[in-house]
N, C-alpha and C positions, 0 to 999 in steps of 0.2 A: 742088083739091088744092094747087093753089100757093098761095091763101089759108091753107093751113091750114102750110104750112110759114113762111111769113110771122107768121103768128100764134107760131108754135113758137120762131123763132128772137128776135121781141121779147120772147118771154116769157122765155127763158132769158138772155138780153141786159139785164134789168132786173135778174132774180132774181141774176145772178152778180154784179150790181155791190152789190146788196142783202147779199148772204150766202154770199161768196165761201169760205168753209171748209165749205160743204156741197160745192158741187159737187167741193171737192178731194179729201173725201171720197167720191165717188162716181164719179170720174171724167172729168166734166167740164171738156173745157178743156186737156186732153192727146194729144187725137187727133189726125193729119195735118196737119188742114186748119183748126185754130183755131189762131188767133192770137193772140200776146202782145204788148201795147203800152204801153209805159212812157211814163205823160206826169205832167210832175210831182211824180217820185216816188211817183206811184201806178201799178196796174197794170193794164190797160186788158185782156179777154178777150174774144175775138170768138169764139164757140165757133159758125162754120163748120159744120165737119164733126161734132161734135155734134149738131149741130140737125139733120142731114140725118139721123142716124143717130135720132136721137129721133124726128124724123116718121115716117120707115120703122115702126118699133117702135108709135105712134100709129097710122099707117093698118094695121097687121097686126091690131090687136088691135078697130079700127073695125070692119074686113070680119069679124073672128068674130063678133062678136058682130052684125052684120045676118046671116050665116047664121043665126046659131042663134034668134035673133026672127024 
């Protein structure tokens, strides 16, 4: 499991430096526990508490579908 939140938070940690006006659109990056960090004038998102909230949402939808196979 911890692998896989691992996996969850590099993934959204590239993809938001990659294409930062999706996740604005989606919400990403607004939660509690992510972080904002201004280095350079650019803007640095640690989306934390996203990724915890997305892996939950990934292992929910993992366990139905091994019930239902």
């Amino acid at each position: 499991m911890i692998r896989w939140v691992v996996v969850i938070f590099v993934f959204l940690t590239v993809f938001n430096a990659l294409l930062p006006w999706i996740f604005a659109k989606i919400g990403v990056g607004r939660l509690y526990c992510d972080f904002r960090v201004r280095l350079s004038g650019r803007e640095l998102i640690l989306p934390f508490g996203s990724t915890v909230l997305w892996s939950a949402v990934a292992f929910l939808i993992a366990e139905v579908v091994k019930r239902v196979l």
